[in-house]
N, CA, C and O atoms as a Maestro MAE file, in Angstrom:
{
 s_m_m2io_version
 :::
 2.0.0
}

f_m_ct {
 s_m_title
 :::
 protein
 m_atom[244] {
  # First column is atom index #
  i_m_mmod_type
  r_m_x_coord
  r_m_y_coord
  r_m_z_coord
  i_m_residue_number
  s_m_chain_name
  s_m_pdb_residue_name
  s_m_pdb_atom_name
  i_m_atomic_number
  :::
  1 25 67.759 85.589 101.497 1 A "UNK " " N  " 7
  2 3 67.503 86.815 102.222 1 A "UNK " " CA " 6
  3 2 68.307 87.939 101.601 1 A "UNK " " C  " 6
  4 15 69.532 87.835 101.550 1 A "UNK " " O  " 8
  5 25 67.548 89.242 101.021 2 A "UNK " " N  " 7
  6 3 68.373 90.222 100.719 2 A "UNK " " CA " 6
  7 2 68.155 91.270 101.918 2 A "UNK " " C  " 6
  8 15 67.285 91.322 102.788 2 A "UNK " " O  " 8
  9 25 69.489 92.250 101.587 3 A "UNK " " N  " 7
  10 3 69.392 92.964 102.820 3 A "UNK " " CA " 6
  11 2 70.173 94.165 101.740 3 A "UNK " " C  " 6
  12 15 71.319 94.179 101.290 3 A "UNK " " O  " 8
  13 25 68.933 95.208 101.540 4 A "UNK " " N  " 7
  14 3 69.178 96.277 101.020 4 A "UNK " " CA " 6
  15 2 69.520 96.433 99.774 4 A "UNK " " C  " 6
  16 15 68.556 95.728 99.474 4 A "UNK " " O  " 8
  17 25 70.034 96.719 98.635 5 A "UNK " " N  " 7
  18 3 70.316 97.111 97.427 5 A "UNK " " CA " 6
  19 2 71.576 95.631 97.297 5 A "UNK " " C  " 6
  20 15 71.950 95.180 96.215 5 A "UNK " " O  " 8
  21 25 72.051 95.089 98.700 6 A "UNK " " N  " 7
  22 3 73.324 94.225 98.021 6 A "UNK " " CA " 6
  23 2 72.583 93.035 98.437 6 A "UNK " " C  " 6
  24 15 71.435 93.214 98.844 6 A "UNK " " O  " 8
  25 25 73.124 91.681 98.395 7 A "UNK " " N  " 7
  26 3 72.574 90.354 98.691 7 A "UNK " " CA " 6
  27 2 74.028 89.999 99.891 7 A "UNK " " C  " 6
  28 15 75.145 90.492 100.044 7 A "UNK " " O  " 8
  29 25 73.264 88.916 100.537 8 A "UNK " " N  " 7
  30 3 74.337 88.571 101.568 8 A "UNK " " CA " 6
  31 2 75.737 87.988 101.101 8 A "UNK " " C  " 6
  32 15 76.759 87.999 101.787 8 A "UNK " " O  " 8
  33 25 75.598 87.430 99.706 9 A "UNK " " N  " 7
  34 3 76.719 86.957 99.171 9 A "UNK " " CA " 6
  35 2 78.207 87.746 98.848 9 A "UNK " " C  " 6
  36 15 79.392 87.413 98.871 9 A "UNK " " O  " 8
  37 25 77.212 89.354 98.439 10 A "UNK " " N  " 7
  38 3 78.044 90.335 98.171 10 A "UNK " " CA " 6
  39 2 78.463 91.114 99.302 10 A "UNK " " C  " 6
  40 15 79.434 91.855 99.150 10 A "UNK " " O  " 8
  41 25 77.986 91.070 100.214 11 A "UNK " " N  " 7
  42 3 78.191 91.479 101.412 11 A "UNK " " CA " 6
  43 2 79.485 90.544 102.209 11 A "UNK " " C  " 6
  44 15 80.588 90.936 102.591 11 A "UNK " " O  " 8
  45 25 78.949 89.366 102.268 12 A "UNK " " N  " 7
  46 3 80.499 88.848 103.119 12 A "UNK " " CA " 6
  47 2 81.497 88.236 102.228 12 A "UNK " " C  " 6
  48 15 82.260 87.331 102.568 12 A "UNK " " O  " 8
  49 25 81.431 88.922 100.779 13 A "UNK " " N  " 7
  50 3 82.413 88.761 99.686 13 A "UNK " " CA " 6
  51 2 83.588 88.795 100.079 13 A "UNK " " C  " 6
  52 15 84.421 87.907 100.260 13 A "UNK " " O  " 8
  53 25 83.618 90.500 100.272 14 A "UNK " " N  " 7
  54 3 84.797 91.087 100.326 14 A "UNK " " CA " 6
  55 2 85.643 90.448 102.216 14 A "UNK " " C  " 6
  56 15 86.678 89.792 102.101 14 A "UNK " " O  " 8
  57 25 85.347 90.593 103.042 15 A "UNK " " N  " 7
  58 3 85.530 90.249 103.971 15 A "UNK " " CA " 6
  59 2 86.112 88.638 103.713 15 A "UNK " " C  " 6
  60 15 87.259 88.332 104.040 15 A "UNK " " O  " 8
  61 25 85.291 87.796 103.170 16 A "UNK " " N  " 7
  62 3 85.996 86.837 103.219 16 A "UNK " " CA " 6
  63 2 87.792 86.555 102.297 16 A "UNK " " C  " 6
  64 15 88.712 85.813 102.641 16 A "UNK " " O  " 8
  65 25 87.685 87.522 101.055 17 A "UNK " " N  " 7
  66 3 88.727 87.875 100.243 17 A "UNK " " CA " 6
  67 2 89.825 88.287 101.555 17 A "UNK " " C  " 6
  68 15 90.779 87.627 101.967 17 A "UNK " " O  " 8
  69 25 89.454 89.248 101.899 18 A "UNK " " N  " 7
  70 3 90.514 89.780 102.954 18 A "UNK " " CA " 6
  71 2 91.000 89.040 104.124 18 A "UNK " " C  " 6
  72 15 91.845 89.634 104.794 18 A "UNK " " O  " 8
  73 25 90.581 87.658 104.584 19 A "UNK " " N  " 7
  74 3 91.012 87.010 105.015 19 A "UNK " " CA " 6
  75 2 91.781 86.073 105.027 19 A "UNK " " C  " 6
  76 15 92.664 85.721 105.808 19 A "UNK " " O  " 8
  77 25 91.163 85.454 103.564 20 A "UNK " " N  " 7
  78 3 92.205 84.784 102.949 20 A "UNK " " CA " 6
  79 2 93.465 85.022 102.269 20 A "UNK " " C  " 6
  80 15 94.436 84.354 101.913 20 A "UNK " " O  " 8
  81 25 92.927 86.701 102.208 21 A "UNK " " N  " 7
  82 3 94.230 87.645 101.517 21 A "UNK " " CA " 6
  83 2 95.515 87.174 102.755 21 A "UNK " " C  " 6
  84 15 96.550 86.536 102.564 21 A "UNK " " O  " 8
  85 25 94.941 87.798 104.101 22 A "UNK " " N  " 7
  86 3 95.458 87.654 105.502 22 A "UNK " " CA " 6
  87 2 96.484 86.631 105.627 22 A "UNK " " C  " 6
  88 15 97.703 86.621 105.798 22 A "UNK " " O  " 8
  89 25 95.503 85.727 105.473 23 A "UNK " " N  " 7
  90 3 96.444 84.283 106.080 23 A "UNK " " CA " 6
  91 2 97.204 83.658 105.006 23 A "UNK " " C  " 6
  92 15 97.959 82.762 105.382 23 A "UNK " " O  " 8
  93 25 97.182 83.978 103.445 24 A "UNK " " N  " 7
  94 3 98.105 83.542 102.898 24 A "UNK " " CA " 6
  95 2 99.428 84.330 102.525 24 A "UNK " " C  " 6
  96 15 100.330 83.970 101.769 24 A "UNK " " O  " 8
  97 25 99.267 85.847 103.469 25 A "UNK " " N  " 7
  98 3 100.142 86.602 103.531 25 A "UNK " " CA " 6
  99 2 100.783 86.072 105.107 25 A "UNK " " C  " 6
  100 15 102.003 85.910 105.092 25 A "UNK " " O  " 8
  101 25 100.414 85.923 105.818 26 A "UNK " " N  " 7
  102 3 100.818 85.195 107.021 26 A "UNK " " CA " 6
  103 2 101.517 84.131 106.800 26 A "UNK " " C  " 6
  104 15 102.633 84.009 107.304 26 A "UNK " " O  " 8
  105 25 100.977 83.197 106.017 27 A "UNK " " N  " 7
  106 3 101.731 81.888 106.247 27 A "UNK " " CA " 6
  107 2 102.759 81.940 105.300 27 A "UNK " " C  " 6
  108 15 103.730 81.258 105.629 27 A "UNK " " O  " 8
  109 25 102.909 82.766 103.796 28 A "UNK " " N  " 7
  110 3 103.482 83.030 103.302 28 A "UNK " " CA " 6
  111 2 104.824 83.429 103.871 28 A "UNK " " C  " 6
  112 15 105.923 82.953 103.589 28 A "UNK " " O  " 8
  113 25 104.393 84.830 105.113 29 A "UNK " " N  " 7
  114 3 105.725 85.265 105.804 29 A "UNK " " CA " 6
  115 2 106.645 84.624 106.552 29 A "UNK " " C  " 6
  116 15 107.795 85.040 106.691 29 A "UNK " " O  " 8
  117 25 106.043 83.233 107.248 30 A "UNK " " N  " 7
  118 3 106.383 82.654 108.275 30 A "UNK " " CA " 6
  119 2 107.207 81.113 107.159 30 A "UNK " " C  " 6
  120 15 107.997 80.390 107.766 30 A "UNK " " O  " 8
  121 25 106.997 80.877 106.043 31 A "UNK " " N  " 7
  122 3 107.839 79.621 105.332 31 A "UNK " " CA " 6
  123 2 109.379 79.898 104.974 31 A "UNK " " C  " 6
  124 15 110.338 79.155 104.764 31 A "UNK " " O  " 8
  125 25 109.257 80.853 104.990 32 A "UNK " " N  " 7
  126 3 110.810 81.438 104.052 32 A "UNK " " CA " 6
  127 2 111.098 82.842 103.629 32 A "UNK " " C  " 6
  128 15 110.514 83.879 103.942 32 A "UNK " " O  " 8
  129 25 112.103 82.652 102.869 33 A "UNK " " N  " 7
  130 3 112.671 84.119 102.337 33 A "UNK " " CA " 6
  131 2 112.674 84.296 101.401 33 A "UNK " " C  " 6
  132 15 111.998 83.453 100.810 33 A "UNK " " O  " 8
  133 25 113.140 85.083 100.704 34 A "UNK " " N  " 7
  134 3 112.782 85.917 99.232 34 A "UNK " " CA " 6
  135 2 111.129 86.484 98.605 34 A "UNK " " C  " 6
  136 15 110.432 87.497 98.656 34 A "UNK " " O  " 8
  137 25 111.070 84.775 97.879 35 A "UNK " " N  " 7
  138 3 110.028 85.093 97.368 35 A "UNK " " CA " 6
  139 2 108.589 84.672 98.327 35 A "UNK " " C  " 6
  140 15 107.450 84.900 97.920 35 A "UNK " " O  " 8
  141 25 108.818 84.193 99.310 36 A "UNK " " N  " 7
  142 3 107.799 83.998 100.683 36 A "UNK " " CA " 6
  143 2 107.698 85.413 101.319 36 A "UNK " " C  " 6
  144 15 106.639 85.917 101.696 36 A "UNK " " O  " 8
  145 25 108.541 85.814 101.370 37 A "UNK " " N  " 7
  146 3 108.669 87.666 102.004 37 A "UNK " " CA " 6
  147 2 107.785 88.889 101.144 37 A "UNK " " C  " 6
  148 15 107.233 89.788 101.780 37 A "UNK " " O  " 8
  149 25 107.721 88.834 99.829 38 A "UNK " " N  " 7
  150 3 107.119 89.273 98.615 38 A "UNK " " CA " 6
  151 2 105.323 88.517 99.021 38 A "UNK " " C  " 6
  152 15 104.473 89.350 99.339 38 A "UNK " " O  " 8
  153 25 104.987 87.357 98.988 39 A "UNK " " N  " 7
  154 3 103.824 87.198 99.157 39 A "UNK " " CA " 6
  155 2 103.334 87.638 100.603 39 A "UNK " " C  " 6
  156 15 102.142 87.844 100.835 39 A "UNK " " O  " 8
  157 25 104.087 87.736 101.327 40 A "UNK " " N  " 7
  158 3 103.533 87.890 102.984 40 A "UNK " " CA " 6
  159 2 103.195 89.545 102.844 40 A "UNK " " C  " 6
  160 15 102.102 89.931 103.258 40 A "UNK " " O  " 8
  161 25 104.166 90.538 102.245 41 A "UNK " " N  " 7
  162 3 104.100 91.647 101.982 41 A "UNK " " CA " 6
  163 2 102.896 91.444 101.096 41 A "UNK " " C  " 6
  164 15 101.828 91.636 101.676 41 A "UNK " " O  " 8
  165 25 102.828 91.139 99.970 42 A "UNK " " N  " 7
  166 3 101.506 91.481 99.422 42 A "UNK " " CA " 6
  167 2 100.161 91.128 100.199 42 A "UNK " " C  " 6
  168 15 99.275 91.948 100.441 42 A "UNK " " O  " 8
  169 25 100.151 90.338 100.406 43 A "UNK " " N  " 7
  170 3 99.148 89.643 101.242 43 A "UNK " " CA " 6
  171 2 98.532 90.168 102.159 43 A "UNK " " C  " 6
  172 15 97.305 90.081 102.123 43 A "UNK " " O  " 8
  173 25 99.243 90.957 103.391 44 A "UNK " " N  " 7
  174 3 99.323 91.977 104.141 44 A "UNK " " CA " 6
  175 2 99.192 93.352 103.488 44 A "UNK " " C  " 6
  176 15 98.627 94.157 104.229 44 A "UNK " " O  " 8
  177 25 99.416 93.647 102.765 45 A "UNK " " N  " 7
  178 3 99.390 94.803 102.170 45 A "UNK " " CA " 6
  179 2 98.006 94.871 101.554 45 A "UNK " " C  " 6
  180 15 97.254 95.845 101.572 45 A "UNK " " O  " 8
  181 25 97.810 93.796 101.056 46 A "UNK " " N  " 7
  182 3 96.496 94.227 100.337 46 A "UNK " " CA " 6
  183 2 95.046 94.140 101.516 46 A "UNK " " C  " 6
  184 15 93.959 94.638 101.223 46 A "UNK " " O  " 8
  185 25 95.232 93.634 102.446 47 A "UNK " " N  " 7
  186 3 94.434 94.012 103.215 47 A "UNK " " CA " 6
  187 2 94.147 95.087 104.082 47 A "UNK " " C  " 6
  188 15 93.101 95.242 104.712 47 A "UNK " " O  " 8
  189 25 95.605 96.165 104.073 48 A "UNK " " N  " 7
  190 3 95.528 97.579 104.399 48 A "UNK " " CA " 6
  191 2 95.287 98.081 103.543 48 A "UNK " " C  " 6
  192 15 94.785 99.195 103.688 48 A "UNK " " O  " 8
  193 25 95.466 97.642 102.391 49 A "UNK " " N  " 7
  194 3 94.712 98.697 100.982 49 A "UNK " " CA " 6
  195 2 93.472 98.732 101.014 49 A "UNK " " C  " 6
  196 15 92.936 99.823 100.822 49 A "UNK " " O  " 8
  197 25 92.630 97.525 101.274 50 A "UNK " " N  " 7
  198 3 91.014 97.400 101.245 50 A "UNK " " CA " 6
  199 2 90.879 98.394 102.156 50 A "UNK " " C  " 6
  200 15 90.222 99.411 101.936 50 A "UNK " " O  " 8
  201 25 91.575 98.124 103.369 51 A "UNK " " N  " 7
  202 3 90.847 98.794 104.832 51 A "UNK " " CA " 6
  203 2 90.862 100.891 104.577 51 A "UNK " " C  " 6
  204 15 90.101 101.769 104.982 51 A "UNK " " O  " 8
  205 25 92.038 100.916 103.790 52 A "UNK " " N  " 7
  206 3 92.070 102.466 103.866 52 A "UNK " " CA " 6
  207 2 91.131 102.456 102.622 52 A "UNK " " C  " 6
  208 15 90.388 103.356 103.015 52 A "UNK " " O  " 8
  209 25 90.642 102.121 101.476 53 A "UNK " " N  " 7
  210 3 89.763 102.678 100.384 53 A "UNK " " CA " 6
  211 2 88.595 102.143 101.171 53 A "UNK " " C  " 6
  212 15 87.657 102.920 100.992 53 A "UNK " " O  " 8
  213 25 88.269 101.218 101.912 54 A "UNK " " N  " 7
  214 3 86.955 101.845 102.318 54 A "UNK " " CA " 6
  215 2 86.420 102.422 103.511 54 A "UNK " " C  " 6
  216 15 85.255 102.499 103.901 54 A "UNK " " O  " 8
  217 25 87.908 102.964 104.212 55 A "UNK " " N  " 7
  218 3 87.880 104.432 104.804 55 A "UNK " " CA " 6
  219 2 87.402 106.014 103.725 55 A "UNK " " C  " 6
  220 15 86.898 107.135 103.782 55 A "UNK " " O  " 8
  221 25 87.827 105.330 103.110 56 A "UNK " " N  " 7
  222 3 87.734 106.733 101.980 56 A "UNK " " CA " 6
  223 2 86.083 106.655 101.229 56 A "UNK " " C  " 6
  224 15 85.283 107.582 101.097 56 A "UNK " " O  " 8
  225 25 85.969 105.540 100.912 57 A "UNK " " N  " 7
  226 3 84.800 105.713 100.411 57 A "UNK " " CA " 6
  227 2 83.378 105.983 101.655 57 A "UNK " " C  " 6
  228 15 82.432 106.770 101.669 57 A "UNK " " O  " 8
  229 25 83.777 105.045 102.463 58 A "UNK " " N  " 7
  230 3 83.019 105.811 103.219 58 A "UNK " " CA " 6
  231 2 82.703 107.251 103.493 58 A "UNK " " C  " 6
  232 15 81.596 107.710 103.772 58 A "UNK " " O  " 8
  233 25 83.970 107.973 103.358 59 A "UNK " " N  " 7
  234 3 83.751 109.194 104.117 59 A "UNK " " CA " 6
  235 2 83.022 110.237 102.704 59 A "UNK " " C  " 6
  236 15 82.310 111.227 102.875 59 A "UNK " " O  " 8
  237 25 83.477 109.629 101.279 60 A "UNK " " N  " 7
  238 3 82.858 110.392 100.373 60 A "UNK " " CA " 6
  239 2 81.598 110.040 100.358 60 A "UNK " " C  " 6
  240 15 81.200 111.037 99.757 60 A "UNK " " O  " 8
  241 25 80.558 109.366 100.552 61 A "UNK " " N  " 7
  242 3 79.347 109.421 100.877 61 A "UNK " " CA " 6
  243 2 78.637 110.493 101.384 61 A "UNK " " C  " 6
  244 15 77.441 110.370 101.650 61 A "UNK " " O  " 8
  :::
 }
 m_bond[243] {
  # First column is bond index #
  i_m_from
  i_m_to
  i_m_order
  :::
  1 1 2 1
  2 2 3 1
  3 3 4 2
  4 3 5 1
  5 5 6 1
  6 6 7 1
  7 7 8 2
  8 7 9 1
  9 9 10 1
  10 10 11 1
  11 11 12 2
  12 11 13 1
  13 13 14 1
  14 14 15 1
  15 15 16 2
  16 15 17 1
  17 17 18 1
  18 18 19 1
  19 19 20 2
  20 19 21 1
  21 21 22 1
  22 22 23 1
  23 23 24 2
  24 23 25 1
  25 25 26 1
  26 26 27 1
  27 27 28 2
  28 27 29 1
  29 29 30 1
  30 30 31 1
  31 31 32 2
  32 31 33 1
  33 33 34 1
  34 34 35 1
  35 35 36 2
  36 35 37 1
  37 37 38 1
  38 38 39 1
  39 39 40 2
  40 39 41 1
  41 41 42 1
  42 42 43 1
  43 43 44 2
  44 43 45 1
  45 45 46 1
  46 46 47 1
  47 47 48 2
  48 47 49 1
  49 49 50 1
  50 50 51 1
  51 51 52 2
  52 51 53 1
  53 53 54 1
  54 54 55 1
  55 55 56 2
  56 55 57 1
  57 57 58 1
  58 58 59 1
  59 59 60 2
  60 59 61 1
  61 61 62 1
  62 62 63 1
  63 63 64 2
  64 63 65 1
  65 65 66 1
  66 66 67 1
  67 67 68 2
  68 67 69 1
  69 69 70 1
  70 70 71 1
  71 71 72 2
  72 71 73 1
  73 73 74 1
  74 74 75 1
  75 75 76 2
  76 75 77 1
  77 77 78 1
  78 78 79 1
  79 79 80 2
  80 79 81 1
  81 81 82 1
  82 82 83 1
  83 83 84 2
  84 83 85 1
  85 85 86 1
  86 86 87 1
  87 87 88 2
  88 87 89 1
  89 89 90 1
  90 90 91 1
  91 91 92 2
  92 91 93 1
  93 93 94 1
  94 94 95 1
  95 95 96 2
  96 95 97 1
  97 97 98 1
  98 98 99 1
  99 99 100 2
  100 99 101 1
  101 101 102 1
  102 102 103 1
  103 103 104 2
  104 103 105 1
  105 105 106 1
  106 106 107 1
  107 107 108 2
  108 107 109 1
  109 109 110 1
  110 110 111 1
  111 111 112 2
  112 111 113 1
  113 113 114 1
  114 114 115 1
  115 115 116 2
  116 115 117 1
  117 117 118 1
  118 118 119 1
  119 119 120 2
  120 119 121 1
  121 121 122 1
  122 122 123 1
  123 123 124 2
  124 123 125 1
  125 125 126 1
  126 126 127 1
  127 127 128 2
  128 127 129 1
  129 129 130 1
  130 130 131 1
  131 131 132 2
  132 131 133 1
  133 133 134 1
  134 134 135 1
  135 135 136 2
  136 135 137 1
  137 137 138 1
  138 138 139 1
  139 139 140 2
  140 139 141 1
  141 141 142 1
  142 142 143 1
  143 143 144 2
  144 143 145 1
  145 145 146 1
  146 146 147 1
  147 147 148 2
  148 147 149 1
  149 149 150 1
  150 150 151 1
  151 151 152 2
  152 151 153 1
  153 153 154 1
  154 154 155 1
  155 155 156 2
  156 155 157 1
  157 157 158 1
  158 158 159 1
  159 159 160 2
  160 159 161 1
  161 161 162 1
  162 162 163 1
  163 163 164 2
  164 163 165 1
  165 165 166 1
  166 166 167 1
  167 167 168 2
  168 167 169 1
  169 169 170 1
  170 170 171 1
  171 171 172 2
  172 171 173 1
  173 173 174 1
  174 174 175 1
  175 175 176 2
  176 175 177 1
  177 177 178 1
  178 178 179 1
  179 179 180 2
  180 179 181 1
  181 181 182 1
  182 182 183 1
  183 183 184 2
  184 183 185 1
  185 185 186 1
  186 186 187 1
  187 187 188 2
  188 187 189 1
  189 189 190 1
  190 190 191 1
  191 191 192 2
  192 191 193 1
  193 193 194 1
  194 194 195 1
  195 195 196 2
  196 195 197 1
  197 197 198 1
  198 198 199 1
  199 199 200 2
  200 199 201 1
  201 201 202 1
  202 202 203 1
  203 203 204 2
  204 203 205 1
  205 205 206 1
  206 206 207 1
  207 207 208 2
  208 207 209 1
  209 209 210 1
  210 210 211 1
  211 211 212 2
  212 211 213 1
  213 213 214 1
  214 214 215 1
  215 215 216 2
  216 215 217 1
  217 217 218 1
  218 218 219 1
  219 219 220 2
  220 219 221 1
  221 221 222 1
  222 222 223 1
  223 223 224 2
  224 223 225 1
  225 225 226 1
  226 226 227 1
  227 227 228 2
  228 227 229 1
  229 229 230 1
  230 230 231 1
  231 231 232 2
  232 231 233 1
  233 233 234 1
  234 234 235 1
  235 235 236 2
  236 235 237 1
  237 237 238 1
  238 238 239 1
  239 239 240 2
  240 239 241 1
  241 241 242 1
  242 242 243 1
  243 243 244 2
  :::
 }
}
């Protein structure tokens, strides 16, 4: 089934990336310190990065 110019694959791509981004920034935060603190931060972080660029791209449309 396609749905519009993208296919469903490409569609719940990204979403699924960002989840797994999620929870291995989660579980990352919750094992330890140093370098567990660095992945939980990234991890987390990169899923507010997705969320604000495609605030932005949206709005340049």
């Amino acid at each position: 089934m396609k749905t519009g110019p993208f296919s469903l694959k490409v569609i719940f791509a990204v979403p699924l990336v960002v989840a797994f981004l999620s929870l291995i920034g989660l579980v990352g935060a919750l094992l330890g310190d140093d370098v567990w603190d660095w992945i939980g931060w990234l991890g987390l972080g990169a899923c507010i990065a997705v969320t604000i660029w495609a605030l932005i791209a949206r709005r340049v449309r």
